[in-house]
C-alpha positions in Angstrom: 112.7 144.8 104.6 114.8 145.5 101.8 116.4 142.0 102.2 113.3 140.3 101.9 112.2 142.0 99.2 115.5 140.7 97.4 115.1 137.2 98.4 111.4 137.5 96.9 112.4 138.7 93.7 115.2 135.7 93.0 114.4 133.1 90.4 113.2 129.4 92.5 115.4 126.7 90.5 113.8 124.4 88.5 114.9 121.1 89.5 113.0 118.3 88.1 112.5 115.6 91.4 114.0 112.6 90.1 112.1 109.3 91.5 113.9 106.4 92.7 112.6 102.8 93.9 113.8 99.9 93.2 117.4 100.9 91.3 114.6 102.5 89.1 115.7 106.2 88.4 113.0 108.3 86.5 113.6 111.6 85.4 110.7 113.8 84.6 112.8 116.9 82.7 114.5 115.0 80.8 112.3 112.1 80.3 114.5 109.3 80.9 114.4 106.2 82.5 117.1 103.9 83.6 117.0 100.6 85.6 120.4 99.6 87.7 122.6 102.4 85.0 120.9 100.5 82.2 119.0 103.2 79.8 115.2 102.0 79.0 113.6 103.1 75.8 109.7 103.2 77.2 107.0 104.2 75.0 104.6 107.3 76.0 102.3 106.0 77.9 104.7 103.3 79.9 106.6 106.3 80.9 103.7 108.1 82.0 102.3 104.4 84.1 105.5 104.3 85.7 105.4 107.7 86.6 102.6 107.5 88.3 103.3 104.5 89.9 106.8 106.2 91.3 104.2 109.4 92.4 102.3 107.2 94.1 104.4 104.9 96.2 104.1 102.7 97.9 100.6 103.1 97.7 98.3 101.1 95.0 97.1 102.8 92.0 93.6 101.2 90.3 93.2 100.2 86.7 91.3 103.5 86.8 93.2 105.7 88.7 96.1 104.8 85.6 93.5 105.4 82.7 92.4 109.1 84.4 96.4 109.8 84.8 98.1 108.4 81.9 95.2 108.4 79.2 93.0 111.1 77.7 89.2 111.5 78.7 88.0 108.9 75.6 89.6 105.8 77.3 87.3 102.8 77.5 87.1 102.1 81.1 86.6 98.4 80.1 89.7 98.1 78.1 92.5 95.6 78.9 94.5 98.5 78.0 96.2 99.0 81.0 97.2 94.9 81.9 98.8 95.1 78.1 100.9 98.2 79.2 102.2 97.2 82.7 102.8 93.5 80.8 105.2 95.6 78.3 106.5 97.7 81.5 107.2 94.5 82.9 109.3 93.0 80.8 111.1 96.2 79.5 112.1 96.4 83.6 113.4 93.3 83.7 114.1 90.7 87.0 113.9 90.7 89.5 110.0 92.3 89.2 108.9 95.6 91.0 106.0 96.1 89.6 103.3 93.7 91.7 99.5 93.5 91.0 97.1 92.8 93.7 94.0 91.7 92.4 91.0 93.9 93.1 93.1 96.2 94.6 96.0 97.3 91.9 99.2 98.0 91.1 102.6 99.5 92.9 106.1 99.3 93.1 107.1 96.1 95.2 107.9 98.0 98.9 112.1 96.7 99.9 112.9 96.2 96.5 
């Protein structure tokens, strides 16, 4: 009894879960972002689309589902938004692309890249 009560009272480490896809390597904590060992410089809110995108594959994630996510309760759901940032996200990445867009579906991280 007196063991588990010791166990219970240690400290859980806080490791941040680094995500990795596609020689993408996102770090949470520290907010980093690096593609093959090259460091990105991603604003805000492409951080926080890739972040979710990472969370959330290899599923797809909606226009929608990114506005609710990575935007604030004010977002115009009609707003092109979204296109503009994964576009930015895009390029900032680099070739070849992980990022693919099915239309009326969404967006995801390419699976086998």
């Amino acid at each position: 009894m007196l063991r588990i009560r010791a166990l219970a009272r240690r400290k859980p480490s806080a490791r941040a879960r680094v995500l990795l896809a596609a020689g993408i390597e996102l770090d949470p904590l520290r907010r980093t972002v690096t593609r093959d060992g090259r460091p990105l410089e991603l604003s805000v809110k492409e951080f926080g689309v890739l972040e979710a995108l990472l969370l959330a594959a290899p599923a797809y994630l909606r226009a929608e589902d990114l506005l609710e996510q990575v935007w604030d309760e004010q977002a115009d759901p009609f707003t092109n938004t979204v296109t503009v940032t994964i576009g930015r996200l895009r390029r900032k990445l680099g070739d070849p692309p992980v990022i693919t867009t099915t239309p009326g579906i969404g967006y995801r991280i390419a699976p086998g890249t």
